[in-house]
N, C-alpha and C positions, 0 to 999 in steps of 0.2 A: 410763326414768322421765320423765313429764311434768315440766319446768319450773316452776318456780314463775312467779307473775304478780307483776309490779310494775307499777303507774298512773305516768305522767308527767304531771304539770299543768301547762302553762306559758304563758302568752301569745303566748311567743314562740317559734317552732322554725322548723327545715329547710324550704321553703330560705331562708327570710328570714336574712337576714346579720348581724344585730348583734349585740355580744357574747354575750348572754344565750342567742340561740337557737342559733348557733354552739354556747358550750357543752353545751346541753342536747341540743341534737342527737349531738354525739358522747357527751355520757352514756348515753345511751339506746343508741347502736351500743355503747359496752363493754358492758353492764349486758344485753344482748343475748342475749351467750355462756352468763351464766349464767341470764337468767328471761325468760321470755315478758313480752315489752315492751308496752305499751299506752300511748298518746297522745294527751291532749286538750286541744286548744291552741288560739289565734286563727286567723285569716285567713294564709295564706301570706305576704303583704307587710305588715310594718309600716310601711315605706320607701318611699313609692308611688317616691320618684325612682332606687329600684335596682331597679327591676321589668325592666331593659333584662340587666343584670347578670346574668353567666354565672359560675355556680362548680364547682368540680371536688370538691366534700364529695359523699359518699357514704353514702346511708343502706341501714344492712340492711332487705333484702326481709322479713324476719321481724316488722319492726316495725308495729303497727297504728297508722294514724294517725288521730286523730278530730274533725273540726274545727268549730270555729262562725263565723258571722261578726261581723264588728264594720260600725258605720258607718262610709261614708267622711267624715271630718271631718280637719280639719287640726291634726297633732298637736302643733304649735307655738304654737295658742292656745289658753291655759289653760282657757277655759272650755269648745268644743271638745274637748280633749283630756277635761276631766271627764266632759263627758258621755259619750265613747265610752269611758271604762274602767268606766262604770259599766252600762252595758248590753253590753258584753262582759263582764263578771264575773257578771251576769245569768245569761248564755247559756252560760254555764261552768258556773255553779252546776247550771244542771238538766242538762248534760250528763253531769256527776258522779253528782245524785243518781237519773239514767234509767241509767245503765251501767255504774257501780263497785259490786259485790256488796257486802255488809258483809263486814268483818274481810281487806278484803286489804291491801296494805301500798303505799302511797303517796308520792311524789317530791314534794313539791307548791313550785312558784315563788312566790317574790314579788310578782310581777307579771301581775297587776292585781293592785291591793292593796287594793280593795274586796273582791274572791274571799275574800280571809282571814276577813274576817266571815263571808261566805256558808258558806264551810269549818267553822268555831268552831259555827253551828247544826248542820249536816247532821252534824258530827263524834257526837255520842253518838250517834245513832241509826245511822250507818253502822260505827262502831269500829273504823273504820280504824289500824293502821300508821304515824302519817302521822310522815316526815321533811320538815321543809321548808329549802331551799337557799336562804338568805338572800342576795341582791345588793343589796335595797336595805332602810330602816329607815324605817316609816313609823307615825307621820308626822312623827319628828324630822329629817328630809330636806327638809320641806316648808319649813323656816325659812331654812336657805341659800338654796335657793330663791326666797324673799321671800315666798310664796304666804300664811305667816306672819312677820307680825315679830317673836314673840317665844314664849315656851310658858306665858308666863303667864294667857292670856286661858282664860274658862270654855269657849268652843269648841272651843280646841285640846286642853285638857286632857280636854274629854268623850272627844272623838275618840281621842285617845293613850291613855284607859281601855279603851274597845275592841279596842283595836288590840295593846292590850299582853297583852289577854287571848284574844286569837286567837292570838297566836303563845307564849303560854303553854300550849293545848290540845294543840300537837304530842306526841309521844313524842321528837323530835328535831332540835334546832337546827342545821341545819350553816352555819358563816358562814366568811365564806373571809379572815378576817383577826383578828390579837390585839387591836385595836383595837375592831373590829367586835362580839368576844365582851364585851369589858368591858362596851361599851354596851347589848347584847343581854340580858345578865346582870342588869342592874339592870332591865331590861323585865320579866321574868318571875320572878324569885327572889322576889319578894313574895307570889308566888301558891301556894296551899297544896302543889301535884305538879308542881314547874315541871319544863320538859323537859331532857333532857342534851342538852349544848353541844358541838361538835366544831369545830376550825377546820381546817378542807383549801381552801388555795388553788387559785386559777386554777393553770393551768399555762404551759410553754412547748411551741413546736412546733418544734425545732430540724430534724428531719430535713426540712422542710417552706420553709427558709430557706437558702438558699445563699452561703455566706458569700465568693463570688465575686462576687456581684453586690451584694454587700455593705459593701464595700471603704469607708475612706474617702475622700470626694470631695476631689481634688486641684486645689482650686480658691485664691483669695488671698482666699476670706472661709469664716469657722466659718459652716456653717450647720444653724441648729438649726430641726425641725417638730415639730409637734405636730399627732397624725395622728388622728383620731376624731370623737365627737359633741361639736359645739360648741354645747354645753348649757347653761343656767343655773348651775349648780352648778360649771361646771369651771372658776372661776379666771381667766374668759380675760381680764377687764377688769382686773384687777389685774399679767395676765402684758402686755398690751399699752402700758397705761399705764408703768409700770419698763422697758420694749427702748424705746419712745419715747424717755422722758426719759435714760437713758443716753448714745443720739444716736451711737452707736461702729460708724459707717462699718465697721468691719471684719468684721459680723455680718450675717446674711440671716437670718429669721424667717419658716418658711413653714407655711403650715394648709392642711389636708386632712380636709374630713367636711361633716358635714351637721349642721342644729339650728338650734336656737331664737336664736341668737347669730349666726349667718352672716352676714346682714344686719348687723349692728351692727358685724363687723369690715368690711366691704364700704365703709361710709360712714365707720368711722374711718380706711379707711388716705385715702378720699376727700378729708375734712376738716383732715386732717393732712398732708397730699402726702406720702406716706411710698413712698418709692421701696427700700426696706429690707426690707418684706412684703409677703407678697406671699400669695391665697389663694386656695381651686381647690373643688370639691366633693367629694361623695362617692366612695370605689372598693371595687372587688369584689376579696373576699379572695382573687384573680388576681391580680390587680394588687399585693397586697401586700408582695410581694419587692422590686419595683422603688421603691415607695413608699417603704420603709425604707433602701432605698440611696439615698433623696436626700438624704444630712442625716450629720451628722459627730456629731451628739447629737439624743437624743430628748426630748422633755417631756411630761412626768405633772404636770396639775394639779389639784388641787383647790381649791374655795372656802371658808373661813373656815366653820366650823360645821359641817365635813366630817366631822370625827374620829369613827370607829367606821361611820360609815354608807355607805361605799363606798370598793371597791378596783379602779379603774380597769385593766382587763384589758388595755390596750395595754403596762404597764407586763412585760407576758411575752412581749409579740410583740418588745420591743426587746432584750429579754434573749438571742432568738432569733436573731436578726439580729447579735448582738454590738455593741449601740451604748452607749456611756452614756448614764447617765438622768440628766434635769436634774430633781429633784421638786421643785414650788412649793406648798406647802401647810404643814397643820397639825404642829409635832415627832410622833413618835411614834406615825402610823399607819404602815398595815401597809408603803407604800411606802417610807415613810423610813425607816423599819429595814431595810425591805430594800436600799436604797439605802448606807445609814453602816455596818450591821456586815460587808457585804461590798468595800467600796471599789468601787464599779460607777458611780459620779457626786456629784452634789451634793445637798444635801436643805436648800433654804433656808424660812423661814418667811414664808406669802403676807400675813403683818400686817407687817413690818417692810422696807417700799417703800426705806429708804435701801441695807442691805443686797443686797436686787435687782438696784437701779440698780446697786452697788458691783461685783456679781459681772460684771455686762455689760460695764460698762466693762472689767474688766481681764481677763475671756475672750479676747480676739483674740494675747494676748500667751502664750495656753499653750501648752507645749508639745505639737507632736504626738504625740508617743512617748507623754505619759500618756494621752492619748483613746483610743491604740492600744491599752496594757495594762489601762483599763478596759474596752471592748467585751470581749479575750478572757476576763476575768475573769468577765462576765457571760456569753457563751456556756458558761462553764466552767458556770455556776453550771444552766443551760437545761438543759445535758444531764445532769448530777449528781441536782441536787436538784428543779427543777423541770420534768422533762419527764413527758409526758402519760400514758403505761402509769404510772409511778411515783405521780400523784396521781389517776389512777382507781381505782387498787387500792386506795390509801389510802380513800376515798369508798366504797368496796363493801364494805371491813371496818368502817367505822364503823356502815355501815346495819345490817350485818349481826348487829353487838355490841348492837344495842341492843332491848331486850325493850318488849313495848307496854304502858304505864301499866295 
């Protein structure tokens, strides 16, 4: 019996390395087994500086991949960056509407988040299927950010009338956090057919991590990284300002990634002579074993006006690794629950600076034994609840539950 067909949409995939394509690439290799896979994404590198970067991810030969391109412009200035997601959602759109039949059943990404309008017209006339895997929330994201400063103005709220109404067209929400659903849900519940809502998280990759080269480092300072995209959105000004003022000699603070922020730590540890932190560039999820084993705790942060709109995917590679997580952000997303109901680290609030400083200062005095029974609790947690066969199967029975409007 012939396979059924499923559409992938995503900006991002195989081999480009960052979170997003990462996952979507190994969705596409499960989702494989059971339906004739199809792919239409950006350019192979979002990252021109990991184009040297060698990864051992594996795609099934089964899978079509179909692609367009974007310009090269630099994705770190905003205006740059607009204009390339918007002539890549362009190039997306009509690859859609030249090569997806009507009435098949579609994955569709977040990303570009122009595409969602282009999708919301083509959608009646195509009658697609369509689930979309929400990672990011737009354009209530765009205020963290600064891009906006507030949701009051008539621009932002035109734009959020669109946007709330593209992703009300779906047949199917999937958002990968409780947080993320609450805010998701007020997007679309206003609208007369709004879509079901599913939360299935990221996952973990424990069989992928070796907890030998894992180990806590036995050095006479706690050192804590924070290993990913140093973006706008991720808290880092507020995480550098609180380890500064602290001032607690017995702490090393180390960054590893790329992003719009790089430079800004680059000239504050300059400005500051902070001989304390210390920060490196991007690596290839090769390298990621060893990266995790530099550090006795990990850090997940987010920025002030984060809540519901992203769940930082690092927060399951440290899970992997058995590290605890230091989360710096808003109560009550998806991290710091994840964080407080299973005892795996700390989960402090990124508005309350005195706090911060508080926890830094008296870090160097903990014991090791608890950092030890936090890691194993959290690999416990990697291979139980959050390992990757177990949240792709969840993801296949949702898609599969769900009938098209």
């Amino acid at each position: 019996m012939d396979k059924k067909k499923i559409w992938i949409v995503t900006e991002l995939f195989y081999p480009e390395e960052t979170a997003v394509a990462y996952i979507f690439t190994r969705i596409a290799n499960y989702l494989s087994q059971s339906y004739q896979v199809k792919v239409i994404c950006g350019p192979e590198f979002y990252d021109n500086n990991k184009k040297g970067f060698i990864d051992d991810l594996n795609i099934s030969s089964e899978i079509e991949i179909l692609r367009t391109k974007s310009p090269n412009l630099n994705k770190n200035s905003l205006i740059q960056r607009t204009f390339k997601i918007i002539i890549l959602s362009l190039r997306m759109g009509f690859l859609i509407c030249r090569k997806i039949p009507k009435g098949e059943i579609v994955l569709l990404a977040t990303n570009p988040a122009p595409l969602l309008l282009f999708v919301r017209i083509i959608q009646p006339y195509k009658k697609f299927q369509l689930h979309m895997l929400v990672h990011d929330v737009f354009p209530e994201n765009t205020i963290p950010a600064k891009i906006f400063k507030n949701d009051k103005s008539i621009i932002f709220k035109s734009i959020k009338y669109f946007f709330d109404n593209a992703y009300s067209c779906a047949d199917h929400l999937i958002v990968i956090g409780r947080d993320m659903k609450e805010i998701i849900s007020t997007k679309v519940n206003r609208f007369k057919t709004p879509p079901s809502i599913s939360v299935v998280t990221n996952w973990a990759d424990p069989e992928k991590v070796s907890l030998e080269n894992c180990n806590t480092i036995k050095t006479n300072k706690i050192i804590l990284q924070y290993a990913g995209n140093i973006g706008r959105v991720q808290g880092i000004i507020e995480l550098l300002d609180a380890f500064r003022l602290s001032n607690n000699e017995g702490l090393c603070l180390n960054f590893r990634g790329t992003g719009a922020l790089h430079s800004y730590i680059e000239n504050y540890i300059i400005k500051h002579n902070l001989k304390n932190i210390h920060l490196d560039g991007g690596f290839s999820r090769n390298e990621e074993n060893d990266i995790l084993a530099n550090c006795d705790i990990g850090i997940v942060s987010l920025s002030f006006g984060m809540y519901g709109l992203g769940v930082p995917s690092k927060s399951y590679h440290l899970l992997s690794a058995g590290k605890p997580i230091l989360f710096i952000g808003e109560p009550k997303t998806e991290i710091s629950l994840l964080v407080s109901e299973n005892g795996i680290g700390w989960s402090l609030d990124i508005n309350n600076q005195n706090d911060l400083i508080a926890f830094f200062n008296q870090l160097s005095s903990i014991d090791s034994g608890i950092l030890i029974e936090m890691g194993k609790k959290a690999r416990q947690l990697a291979n139980i609840q959050y390992n990757e066969p177990t949240i792709l199967k969840l993801l296949q029975t949702e898609i599969e539950s769900i009938k098209h409007k």
